[in-house]
SENU-530551 format. One record per residue (C-alpha): x, y, z; residue in one letter. Coordinates in steps of 0.2 Angstrom, whole numbers, padded with zeros to 4 digits, always signed. Layout:
XYZa/...
This chain:
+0896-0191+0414x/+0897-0181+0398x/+0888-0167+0404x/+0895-0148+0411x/+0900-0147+0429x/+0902-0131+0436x/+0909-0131+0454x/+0917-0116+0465x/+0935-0117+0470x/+0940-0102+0482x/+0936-0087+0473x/+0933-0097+0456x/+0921-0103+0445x/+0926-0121+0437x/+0918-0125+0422x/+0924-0143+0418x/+0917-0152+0402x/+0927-0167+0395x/+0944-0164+0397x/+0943-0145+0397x/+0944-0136+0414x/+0942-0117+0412x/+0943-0105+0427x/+0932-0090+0430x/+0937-0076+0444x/+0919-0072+0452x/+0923-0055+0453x/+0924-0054+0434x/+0906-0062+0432x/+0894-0046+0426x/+0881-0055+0421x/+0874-0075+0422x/+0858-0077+0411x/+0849-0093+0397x/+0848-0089+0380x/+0834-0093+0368x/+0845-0093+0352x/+0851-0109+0344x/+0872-0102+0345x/+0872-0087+0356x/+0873-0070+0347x/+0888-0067+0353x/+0899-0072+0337x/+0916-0071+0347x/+0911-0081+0365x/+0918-0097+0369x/+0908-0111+0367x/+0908-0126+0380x/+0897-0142+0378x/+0891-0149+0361x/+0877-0138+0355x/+0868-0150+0343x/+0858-0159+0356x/+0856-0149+0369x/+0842-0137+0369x/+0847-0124+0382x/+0862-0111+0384x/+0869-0103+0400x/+0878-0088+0396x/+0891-0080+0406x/+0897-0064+0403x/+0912-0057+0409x/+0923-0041+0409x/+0935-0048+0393x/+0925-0066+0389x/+0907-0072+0387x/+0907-0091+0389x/+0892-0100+0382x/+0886-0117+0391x/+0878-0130+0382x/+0866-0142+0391x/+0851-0150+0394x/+0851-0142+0414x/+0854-0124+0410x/+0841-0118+0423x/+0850-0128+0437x/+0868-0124+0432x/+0861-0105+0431x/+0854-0106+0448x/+0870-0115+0454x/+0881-0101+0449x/+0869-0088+0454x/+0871-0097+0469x/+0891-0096+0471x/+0889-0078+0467x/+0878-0071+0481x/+0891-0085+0490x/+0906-0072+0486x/+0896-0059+0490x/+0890-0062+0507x/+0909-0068+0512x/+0916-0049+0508x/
Protein backbone atom coordinates (compact mmCIF):
# COMPACT_ATOMS: atom_id res chain seq x y z
CA UNK A 1 0.00 0.00 0.00
CA UNK A 2 1.33 3.27 -1.14
CA UNK A 3 -0.84 5.41 0.66
CA UNK A 4 -0.23 7.60 4.20
CA UNK A 5 -0.59 5.71 7.44
CA UNK A 6 -0.94 7.59 10.56
CA UNK A 7 -0.89 5.46 13.73
CA UNK A 8 -0.35 6.44 17.54
CA UNK A 9 2.69 5.29 19.41
CA UNK A 10 2.60 6.36 23.30
CA UNK A 11 2.41 9.88 23.10
CA UNK A 12 3.06 10.16 19.37
CA UNK A 13 1.87 10.73 16.12
CA UNK A 14 3.29 8.29 13.29
CA UNK A 15 3.09 9.48 9.90
CA UNK A 16 4.60 6.71 7.79
CA UNK A 17 4.51 7.08 4.00
CA UNK A 18 6.92 5.01 1.74
CA UNK A 19 10.04 4.68 3.68
CA UNK A 20 9.56 7.88 5.61
CA UNK A 21 8.59 7.60 9.23
CA UNK A 22 8.14 11.00 10.87
CA UNK A 23 7.28 11.43 14.53
CA UNK A 24 4.93 14.13 15.99
CA UNK A 25 4.56 14.68 19.91
CA UNK A 26 0.61 15.19 20.58
CA UNK A 27 1.20 17.75 22.66
CA UNK A 28 2.82 19.89 19.93
CA UNK A 29 -0.26 19.44 17.63
CA UNK A 30 -2.19 23.14 17.80
CA UNK A 31 -4.18 22.55 15.15
CA UNK A 32 -5.50 19.31 12.71
CA UNK A 33 -7.78 20.68 9.67
CA UNK A 34 -8.18 19.83 5.13
CA UNK A 35 -7.16 22.36 2.97
CA UNK A 36 -8.82 23.34 -0.26
CA UNK A 37 -5.68 24.54 -2.00
CA UNK A 38 -3.85 22.68 -4.64
CA UNK A 39 -0.10 23.07 -2.37
CA UNK A 40 -0.97 24.28 0.97
CA UNK A 41 -0.20 28.01 1.57
CA UNK A 42 2.17 27.45 3.78
CA UNK A 43 5.33 27.78 1.41
CA UNK A 44 7.72 26.44 4.29
CA UNK A 45 5.63 23.03 5.62
CA UNK A 46 6.70 19.63 4.82
CA UNK A 47 5.09 17.87 2.41
CA UNK A 48 4.28 14.07 2.84
CA UNK A 49 2.50 12.02 -0.07
CA UNK A 50 2.65 12.70 -3.76
CA UNK A 51 0.31 15.69 -4.45
CA UNK A 52 -0.40 15.26 -8.26
CA UNK A 53 -3.03 12.75 -7.90
CA UNK A 54 -4.42 13.18 -4.75
CA UNK A 55 -7.15 15.58 -4.48
CA UNK A 56 -7.29 16.25 -0.70
CA UNK A 57 -4.81 17.67 2.08
CA UNK A 58 -4.68 17.15 5.73
CA UNK A 59 -2.73 19.84 7.50
CA UNK A 60 -1.10 19.60 10.82
CA UNK A 61 0.06 22.33 12.44
CA UNK A 62 2.37 22.45 15.13
CA UNK A 63 4.35 24.72 17.62
CA UNK A 64 7.72 24.78 15.05
CA UNK A 65 6.39 22.52 11.72
CA UNK A 66 3.21 22.37 9.63
CA UNK A 67 3.10 19.07 7.92
CA UNK A 68 0.83 18.62 4.87
CA UNK A 69 -0.68 15.18 4.03
CA UNK A 70 -1.46 14.19 0.56
CA UNK A 71 -4.21 11.79 -0.04
CA UNK A 72 -7.22 10.56 -1.27
CA UNK A 73 -8.71 9.89 2.54
CA UNK A 74 -8.05 13.02 4.08
CA UNK A 75 -11.51 13.27 5.99
CA UNK A 76 -10.66 9.83 7.56
CA UNK A 77 -7.12 10.35 8.48
CA UNK A 78 -8.28 13.93 9.94
CA UNK A 79 -10.87 12.08 11.90
CA UNK A 80 -8.34 9.45 12.94
CA UNK A 81 -6.00 11.95 14.27
CA UNK A 82 -8.69 13.96 15.85
CA UNK A 83 -9.33 10.92 17.36
CA UNK A 84 -5.67 10.10 19.00
CA UNK A 85 -6.00 13.66 20.31
CA UNK A 86 -9.09 13.64 22.49
CA UNK A 87 -7.23 10.00 23.12
CA UNK A 88 -4.25 12.10 24.80
CA UNK A 89 -6.51 14.19 26.30
CA UNK A 90 -8.89 12.18 28.25
CA UNK A 91 -5.49 9.99 29.50
CA UNK A 92 -4.12 13.33 31.36
Amino acid sequence: MLGIKVEKLNDNLVISWLLSKIEIPFSDIVEVTLDDTYGGEEKTAIRIGTPYGETDRVVIQTCSNTYILFTTNAVSIKNKICSFINDELKQK
